[in-house]
C-alpha positions in Angstrom: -69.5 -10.9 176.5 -66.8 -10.7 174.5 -64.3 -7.5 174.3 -65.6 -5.2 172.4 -64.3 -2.1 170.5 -65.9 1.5 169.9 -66.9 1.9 166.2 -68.5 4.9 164.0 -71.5 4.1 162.8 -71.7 6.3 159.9 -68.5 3.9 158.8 -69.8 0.6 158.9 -71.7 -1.2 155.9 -74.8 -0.8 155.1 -74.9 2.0 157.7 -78.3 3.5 155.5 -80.3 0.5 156.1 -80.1 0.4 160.1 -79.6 4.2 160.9 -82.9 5.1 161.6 -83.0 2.9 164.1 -80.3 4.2 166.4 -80.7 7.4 168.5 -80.2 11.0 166.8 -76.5 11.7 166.8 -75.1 8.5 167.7 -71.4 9.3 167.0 -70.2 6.1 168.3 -71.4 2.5 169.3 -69.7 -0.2 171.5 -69.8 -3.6 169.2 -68.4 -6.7 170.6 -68.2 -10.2 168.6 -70.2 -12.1 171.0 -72.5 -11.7 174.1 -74.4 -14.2 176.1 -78.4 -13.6 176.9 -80.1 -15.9 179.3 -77.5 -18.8 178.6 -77.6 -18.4 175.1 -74.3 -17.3 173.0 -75.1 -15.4 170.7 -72.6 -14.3 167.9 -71.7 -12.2 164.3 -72.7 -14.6 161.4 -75.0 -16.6 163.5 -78.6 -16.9 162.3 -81.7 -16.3 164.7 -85.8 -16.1 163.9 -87.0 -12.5 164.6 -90.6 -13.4 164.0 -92.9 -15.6 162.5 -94.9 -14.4 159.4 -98.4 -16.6 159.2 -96.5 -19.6 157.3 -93.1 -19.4 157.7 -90.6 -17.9 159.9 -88.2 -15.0 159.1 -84.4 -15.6 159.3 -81.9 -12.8 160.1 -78.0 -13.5 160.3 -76.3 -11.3 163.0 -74.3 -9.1 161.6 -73.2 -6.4 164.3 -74.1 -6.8 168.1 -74.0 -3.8 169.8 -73.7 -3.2 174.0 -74.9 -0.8 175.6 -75.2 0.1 179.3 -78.8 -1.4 179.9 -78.9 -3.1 176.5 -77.7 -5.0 173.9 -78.9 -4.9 170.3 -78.7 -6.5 166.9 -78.5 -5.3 163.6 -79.3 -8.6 161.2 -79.2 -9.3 157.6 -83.2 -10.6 156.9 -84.0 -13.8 154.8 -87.4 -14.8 153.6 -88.7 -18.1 153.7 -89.7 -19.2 150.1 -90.8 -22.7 151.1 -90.1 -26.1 153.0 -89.1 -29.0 151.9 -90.8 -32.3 153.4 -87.8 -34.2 151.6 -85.0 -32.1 153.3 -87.0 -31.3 156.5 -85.2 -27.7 156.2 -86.7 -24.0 155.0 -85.6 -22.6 152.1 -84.7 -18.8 152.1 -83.8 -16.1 150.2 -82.0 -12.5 151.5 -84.5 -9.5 151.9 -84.4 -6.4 149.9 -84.5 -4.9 153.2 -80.8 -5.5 154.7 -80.9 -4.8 158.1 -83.0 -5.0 161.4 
């Protein structure tokens, strides 16, 4: 895991669309740049798949990674999957409404 530095929450972009799902009160968070899970590195900008809808799967850049004692957690920009292309052999995807997860 990378160092990390305390942040304010209520400060940081987009703070609406990802407060509800931090605890009441949280007056402050530890974020670090990068953390590593079961071998994998995972870092801010990187993008993972959350879930699979029935066709497609969604895509979420990291945009804030967040470490607590018995936890670590991400907040991630969604995209939805518009199509595939058989030509390109790659998704095509276009950024939520809904900003974070």
């Amino acid at each position: 895991m990378s160092a990390g530095h305390s942040v304010v929450p209520a400060l940081m972009e987009n703070y609406e669309s990802f407060s509800h799902l931090l605890p009441p009160d949280t007056a402050s968070l530890y974020c670090v740049k990068w953390t590593q899970i079961f071998g994998t590195r995972y870092s801010e900008g990187m993008v993972v798949v959350p879930k699979l809808d029935s066709e497609h799967p969604i895509f979420g850049q990291i945009k804030y990674i967040f470490s607590e004692p018995t936890k670590i957690s991400f907040v991630l920009r969604l995209y939805s999957t518009t199509c595939f292309s058989e030509k390109f052999q790659a998704y095509e995807v276009q950024e939520d409404r809904e900003c974070c997860r």
